[in-house]
Each structure stands twice: as structure tokens, then as C-alpha cells.
C-alpha positions in Angstrom: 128.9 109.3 78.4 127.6 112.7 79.4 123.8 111.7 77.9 124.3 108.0 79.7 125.0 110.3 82.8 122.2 112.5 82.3 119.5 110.0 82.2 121.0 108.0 85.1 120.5 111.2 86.9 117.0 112.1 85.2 115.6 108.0 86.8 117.4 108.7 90.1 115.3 112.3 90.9 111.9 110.3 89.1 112.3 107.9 92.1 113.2 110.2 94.3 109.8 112.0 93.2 108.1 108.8 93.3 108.6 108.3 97.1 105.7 109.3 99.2 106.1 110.7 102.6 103.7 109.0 105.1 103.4 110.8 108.3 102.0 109.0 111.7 101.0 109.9 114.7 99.9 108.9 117.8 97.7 110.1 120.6 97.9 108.3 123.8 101.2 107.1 124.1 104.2 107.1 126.4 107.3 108.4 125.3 109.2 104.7 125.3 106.1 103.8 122.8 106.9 106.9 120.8 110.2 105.6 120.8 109.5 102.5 119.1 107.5 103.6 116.9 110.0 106.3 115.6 112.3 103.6 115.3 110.0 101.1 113.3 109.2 104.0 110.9 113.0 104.5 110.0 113.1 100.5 108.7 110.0 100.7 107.3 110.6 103.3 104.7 111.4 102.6 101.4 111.8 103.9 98.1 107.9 103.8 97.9 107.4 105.3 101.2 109.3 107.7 103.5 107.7 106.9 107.3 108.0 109.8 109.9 106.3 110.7 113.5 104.4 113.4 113.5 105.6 116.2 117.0 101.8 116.6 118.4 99.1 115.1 118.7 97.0 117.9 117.0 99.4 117.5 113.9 97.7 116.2 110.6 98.8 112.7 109.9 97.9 109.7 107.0 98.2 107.2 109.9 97.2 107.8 113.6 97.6 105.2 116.3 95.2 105.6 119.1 95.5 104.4 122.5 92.0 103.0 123.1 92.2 102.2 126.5 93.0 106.0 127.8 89.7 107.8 127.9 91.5 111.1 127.1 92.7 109.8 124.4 89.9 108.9 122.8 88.6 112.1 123.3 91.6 114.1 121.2 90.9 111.3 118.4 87.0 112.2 118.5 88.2 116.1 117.8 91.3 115.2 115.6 88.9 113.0 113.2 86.4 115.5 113.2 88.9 118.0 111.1 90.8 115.3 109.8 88.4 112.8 108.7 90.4 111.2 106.0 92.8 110.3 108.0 93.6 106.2 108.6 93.0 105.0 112.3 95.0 102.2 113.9 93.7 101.5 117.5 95.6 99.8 120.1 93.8 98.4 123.1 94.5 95.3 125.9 91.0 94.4 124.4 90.9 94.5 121.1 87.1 95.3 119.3 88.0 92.9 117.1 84.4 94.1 114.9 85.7 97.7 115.0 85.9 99.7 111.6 89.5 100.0 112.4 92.5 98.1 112.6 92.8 96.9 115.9 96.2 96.3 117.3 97.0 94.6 121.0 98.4 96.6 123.5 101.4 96.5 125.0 102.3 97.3 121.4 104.8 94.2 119.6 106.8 95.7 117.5 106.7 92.8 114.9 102.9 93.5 114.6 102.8 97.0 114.4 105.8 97.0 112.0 103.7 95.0 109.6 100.4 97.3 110.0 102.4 100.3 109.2 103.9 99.0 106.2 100.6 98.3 105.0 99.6 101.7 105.8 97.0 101.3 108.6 95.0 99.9 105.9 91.1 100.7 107.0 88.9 97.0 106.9 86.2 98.6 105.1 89.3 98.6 102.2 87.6 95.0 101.3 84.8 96.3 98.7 88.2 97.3 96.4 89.0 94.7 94.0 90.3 91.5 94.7 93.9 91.7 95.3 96.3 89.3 93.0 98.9 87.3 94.8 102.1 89.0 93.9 100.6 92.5 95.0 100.1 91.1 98.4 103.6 89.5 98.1 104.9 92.4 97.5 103.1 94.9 99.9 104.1 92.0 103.1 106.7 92.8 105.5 108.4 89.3 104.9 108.4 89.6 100.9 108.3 93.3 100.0 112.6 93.7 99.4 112.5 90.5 97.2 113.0 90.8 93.5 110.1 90.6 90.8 111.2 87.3 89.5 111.5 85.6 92.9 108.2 87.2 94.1 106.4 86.0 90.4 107.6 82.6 91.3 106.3 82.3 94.7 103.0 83.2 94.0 103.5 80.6 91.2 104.0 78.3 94.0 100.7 79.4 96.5 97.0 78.3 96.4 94.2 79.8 98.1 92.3 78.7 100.8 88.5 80.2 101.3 87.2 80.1 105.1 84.2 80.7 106.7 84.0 82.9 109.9 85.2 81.1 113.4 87.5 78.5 111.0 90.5 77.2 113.1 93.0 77.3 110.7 95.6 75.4 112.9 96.2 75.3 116.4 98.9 75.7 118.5 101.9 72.7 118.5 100.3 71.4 115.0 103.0 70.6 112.7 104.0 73.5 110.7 104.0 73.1 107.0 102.5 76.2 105.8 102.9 79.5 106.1 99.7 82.1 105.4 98.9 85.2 103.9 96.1 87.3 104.1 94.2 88.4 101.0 91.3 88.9 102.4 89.6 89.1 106.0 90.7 89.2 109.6 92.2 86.3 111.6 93.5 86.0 115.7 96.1 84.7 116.5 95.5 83.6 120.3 96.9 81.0 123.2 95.5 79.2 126.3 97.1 80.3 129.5 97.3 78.3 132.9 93.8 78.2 133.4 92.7 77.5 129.9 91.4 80.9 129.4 91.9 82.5 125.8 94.5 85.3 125.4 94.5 87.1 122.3 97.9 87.9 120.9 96.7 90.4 118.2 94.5 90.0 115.0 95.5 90.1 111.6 94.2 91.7 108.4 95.4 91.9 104.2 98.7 91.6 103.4 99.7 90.2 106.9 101.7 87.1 107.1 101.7 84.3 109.7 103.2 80.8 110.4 105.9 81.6 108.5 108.6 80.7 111.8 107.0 77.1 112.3 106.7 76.2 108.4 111.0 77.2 108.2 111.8 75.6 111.2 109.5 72.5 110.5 108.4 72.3 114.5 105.1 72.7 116.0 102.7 75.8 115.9 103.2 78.5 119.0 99.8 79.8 118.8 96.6 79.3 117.3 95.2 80.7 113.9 91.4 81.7 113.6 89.3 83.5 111.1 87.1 86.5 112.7 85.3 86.6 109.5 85.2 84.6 105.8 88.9 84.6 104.8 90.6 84.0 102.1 94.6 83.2 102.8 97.4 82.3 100.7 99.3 79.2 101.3 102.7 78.3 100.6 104.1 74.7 101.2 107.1 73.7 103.0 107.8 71.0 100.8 107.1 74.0 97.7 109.1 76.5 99.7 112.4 75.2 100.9 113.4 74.2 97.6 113.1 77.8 95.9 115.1 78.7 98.6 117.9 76.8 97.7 117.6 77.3 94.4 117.7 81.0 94.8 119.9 81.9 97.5 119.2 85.6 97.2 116.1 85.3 98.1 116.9 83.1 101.3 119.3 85.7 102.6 116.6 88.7 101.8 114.8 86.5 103.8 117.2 86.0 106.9 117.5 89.9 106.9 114.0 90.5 107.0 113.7 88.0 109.9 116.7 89.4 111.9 115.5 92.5 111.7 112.1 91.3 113.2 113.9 89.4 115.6 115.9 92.5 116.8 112.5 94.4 116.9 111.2 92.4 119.5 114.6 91.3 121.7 115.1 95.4 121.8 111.4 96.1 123.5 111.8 92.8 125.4 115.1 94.3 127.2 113.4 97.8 127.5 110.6 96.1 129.5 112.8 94.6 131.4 114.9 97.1 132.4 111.5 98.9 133.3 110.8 96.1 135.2 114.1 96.5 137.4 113.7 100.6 138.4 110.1 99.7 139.4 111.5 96.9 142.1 
């Protein structure tokens, strides 16, 4: 018992080891955004990653989220990249450079999105000349897959095909059925929606490892937005018809699922009620 003890201990401390504190920062920011952000870095940690927010803006970080559309702000980044040039940039902006060497996020920040470029780890787009990623790597790395055991991840990507697209590709528009839902191996994508007057708004972009369409593909209804490439993609897809059964055939895996998908859900109802609220003292 005492050796069985003894090298339950000895794997426990070689994952602890193994985990890798990522620190972000941000530099532009109001303190409700810092907020958010704290709290998105607490559920994304794992036993891979340990997420925390840097205190200043001058403070080395791996990750640093820029607000692009304060001018000051993009002045500290200027000086902050100069002695930390290794550091990866996420920029956040109403108009997102979508041709940008950065990962470009939409301002006001959704926390749904920006929970899913920071458990990617701000990944820079020049990141494509690596090698080609494999389809249960990227499984495993997305924000809708990543708790999900080996075997049910191996068979899921048993059950996806890949799609190549050029640039400018609509991959579906919004209220078309929904039978598939996407990932990103490779590429950038916008997901965008007409308003009143027919005029284009972009809802954010998407880059490796992202997921999208996976709401309209489980609830079978129509698309809410519409998917298209920024540049030759190659996406993942999985089936409804492919997908619902594994689910019921592995009920783990649907309630990983569920949790993963509440938690989403009560990332975006808690920033909705916040700007409300805001909303309310400004009145």
C-alpha cells in the first residue's frame, strides 16, 4: 500500500508540474472588461494551463489583449512589444482589421468569443506555416470538445470530413438549415448579419481550433448568422445525422457537452445583465 501510495503521489506532483501558468494582460480596458476577463480565465484553466491577469499594463504577459480603438492604448502596446516582443497579441476593435497579423477580436468584447481565443492561447495567424494540424488535436484544443475523454474525441474525428474553401466562400448563410457544425483547421472565417438596412455587421472572426454552428446543427433550426471564409479555409465538419447518434450512444459525452454549453450560456446572460444594468444608471 505504502509504494501504491507513493506513486499515486509521485503522478499527482508530475501533473501538477506539467501545468503551465499563462499570464494575460490587457491594455486599454475598463475595469468591468477586466472583470470579465478575470473571470473567463478562472474557467478556462486546466490541468494543462493555469490562466491569470496580469496587475499593470507594463507587466510581462504570454497573452495581451489590446484595445485597438483607444489611441493611448496603442501607444503602451507599441512600447510594451518593443521589450516584450515575444509576446502573443489579441486585438479588440468595433472594426476589426480582419488582414491584421493578429488575432482580431470584436469589441464590445463577447465573452463566448474571447473565452475561446484564450483557450487557444491568442494563437498568432502567422501560426499557419506549422504543420498541418490532425483532427483530434484540434478536437481537443476547442472550447466545446477539450473536457471530453480520448476515446469519445478519437471517435468524433472518426466521424468528421474536411471541407477545403477558397477565400470569400459562403459557407452557409443565416436561417439555412443547420446540419453541420464547423471547426477550423485552418484559416480565418466571419461570422456576420444584415441589419435593418441591409448593411453588413460583423459579429467577430474566427481562426484554428474555433468552433461554429454547433447551436443550429443540435437544435436542428435555422442558421442565426452567416459563415464566410476571409481566406482559403479548411474546416472540419460533423453531421447531425453522424452526431446525434454518438450522443446517445455515449451519454458522457452529451452531458460534458451540456456543461460546456451552460457554462457558455451563463458567460454571455452574465455580461448581457451587466450591460444592462449599465444601461439603467446612465438613464
Amino acid at each position: 500500500m505504502p509504494v501504491v501510495d507513493a506513486r499515486k503521489r509521485c503522478q499527482v506532483m508530475g501533473e501538477m508540474m506539467e501545468t503551465k501558468t499563462v499570464t494575460v494582460n490587457t491594455i486599454g480596458f475598463m475595469e468591468k472588461d477586466r472583470r470579465m476577463i478575470r473571470n473567463i480565465l478562472s474557467l478556462a484553466s486546466n490541468r494543462e494551463h493555469a490562466y491569470q491577469l496580469a496587475l499593470g499594463s507594463q507587466e510581462a504577459a504570454d497573452i495581451m489583449i489590446v484595445n485597438a480603438d483607444d489611441p493611448s492604448a496603442m501607444v503602451t502596446w507599441n512600447e510594451v512589444r518593443q521589450v516584450f516582443p515575444e509576446t502573443r497579441v489579441v486585438l479588440a476593435s468595433t472594426t476589426p482589421a480582419f488582414e491584421s497579423d493578429y488575432i482580431c477580436i470584436r469589441r464590445p468584447l463577447i465573452a463566448s468569443q474571447l473565452h475561446g481565443v484564450l483557450t487557444l492561447g491568442g494563437q498568432q495567424k502567422t501560426a499557419a506555416a506549422a504543420p498541418r494540424p490532425q483532427k483530434y488535436e484540434m478536437l481537443r484544443k476547442s472550447f466545446l470538445f477539450r473536457n471530453l475523454a480520448a476515446g469519445h474525441l478519437e471517435k468524433i474525428a472518426e466521424l468528421a470530413r474536411v471541407l477545403t474553401l477558397p477565400a470569400q466562400h459562403v459557407v452557409f448563410e443565416k436561417t439555412d438549415a443547420g446540419e453541420e457544425m464547423l471547426v477550423v483547421l485552418s484559416g480565418r472565417l466571419k461570422i456576420s448579419v444584415a441589419n435593418r438596412e441591409g448593411r453588413e455587421i460583423v459579429l467577430g472572426t474566427l481562426g484554428p481550433g474555433e468552433i461554429f454552428g454547433e447551436i443550429a446543427m443540435l437544435d436542428g433550426c435555422g442558421r442565426s448568422a452567416t459563415a464566410t471564409t476571409l481566406t482559403p479555409c479548411e474546416l472540419l465538419g460533423i453531421h447531425r445525422k453522424d452526431f446525434m447518434p454518438f450522443l446517445e450512444q455515449n451519454p458522457k459525452a452529451a452531458a460534458d457537452l451540456i456543461t460546456v454549453l451552460a457554462l457558455r450560456l451563463r458567460l454571455n446572460t452574465e455580461q448581457l445583465a451587466e450591460l444592462i444594468t449599465e444601461e439603467d444608471v446612465l438613464r
